[in-house]
C-alpha positions as CSV (number, residue, x, y, z in Angstrom):
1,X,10.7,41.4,-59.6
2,X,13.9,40.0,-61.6
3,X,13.4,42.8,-64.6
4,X,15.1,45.9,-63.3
5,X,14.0,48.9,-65.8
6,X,16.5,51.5,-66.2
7,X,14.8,54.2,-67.3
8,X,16.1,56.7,-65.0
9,X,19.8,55.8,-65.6
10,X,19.2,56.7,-69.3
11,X,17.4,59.9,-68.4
12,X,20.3,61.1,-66.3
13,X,23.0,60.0,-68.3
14,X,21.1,62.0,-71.8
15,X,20.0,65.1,-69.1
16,X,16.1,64.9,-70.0
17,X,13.2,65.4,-68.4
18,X,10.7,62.7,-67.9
19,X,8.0,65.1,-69.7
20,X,10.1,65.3,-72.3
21,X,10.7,61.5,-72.9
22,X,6.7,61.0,-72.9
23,X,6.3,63.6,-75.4
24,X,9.0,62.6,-77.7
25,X,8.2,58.7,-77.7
26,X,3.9,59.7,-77.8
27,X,3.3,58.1,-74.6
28,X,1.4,59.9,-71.0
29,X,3.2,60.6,-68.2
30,X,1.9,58.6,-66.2
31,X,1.9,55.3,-68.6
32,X,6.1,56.2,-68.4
33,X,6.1,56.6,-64.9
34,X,4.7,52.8,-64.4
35,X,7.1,51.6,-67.0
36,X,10.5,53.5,-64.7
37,X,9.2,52.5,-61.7
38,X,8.7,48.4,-62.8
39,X,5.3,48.1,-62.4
40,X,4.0,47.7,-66.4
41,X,3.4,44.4,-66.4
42,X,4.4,44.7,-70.3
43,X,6.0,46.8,-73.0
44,X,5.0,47.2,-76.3
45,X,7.9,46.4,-78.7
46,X,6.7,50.1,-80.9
47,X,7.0,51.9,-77.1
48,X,10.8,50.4,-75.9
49,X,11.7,50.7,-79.8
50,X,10.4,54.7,-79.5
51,X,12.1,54.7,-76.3
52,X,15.8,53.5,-77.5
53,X,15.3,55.6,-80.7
54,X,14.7,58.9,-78.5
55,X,17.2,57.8,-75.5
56,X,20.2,56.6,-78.3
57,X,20.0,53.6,-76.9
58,X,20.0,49.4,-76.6
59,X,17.1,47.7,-75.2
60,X,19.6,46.2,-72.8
61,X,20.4,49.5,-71.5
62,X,16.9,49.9,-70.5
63,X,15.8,46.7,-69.1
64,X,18.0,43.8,-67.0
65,X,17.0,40.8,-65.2
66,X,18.6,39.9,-61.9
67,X,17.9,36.4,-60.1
68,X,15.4,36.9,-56.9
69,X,17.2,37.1,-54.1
């Protein structure tokens, strides 16, 4: 799939658990854990907004598209 999600990267780099992204942005768990691991086939604009405001971050630091190989 060309969109990479970055998720993790963001997680490391602010030292947060994944539990504790879900809580903050009002989202499961699990619903997270298909978004980090690319398999959402979409993303609400209200969830990657929630998820930048929590992280302190850009949308493009959470999602990239690379070329298939």
């Amino acid at each position: 799939m060309p969109i990479i999600v970055d998720i993790d990267v963001m997680l490391a780099k602010r030292k947060m658990p994944v539990g504790a992204l879900a809580d903050r942005v009002g989202i499961t768990p699990a619903n997270l854990a298909v978004l980090k691991n690319g398999r959402a086939k979409a993303v609400r604009f209200t969830t990657l907004e929630a998820l930048c405001e929590v992280l302190e971050c850009q949308p493009g630091d959470l999602l990239r598209w690379e070329p298939d190989a």
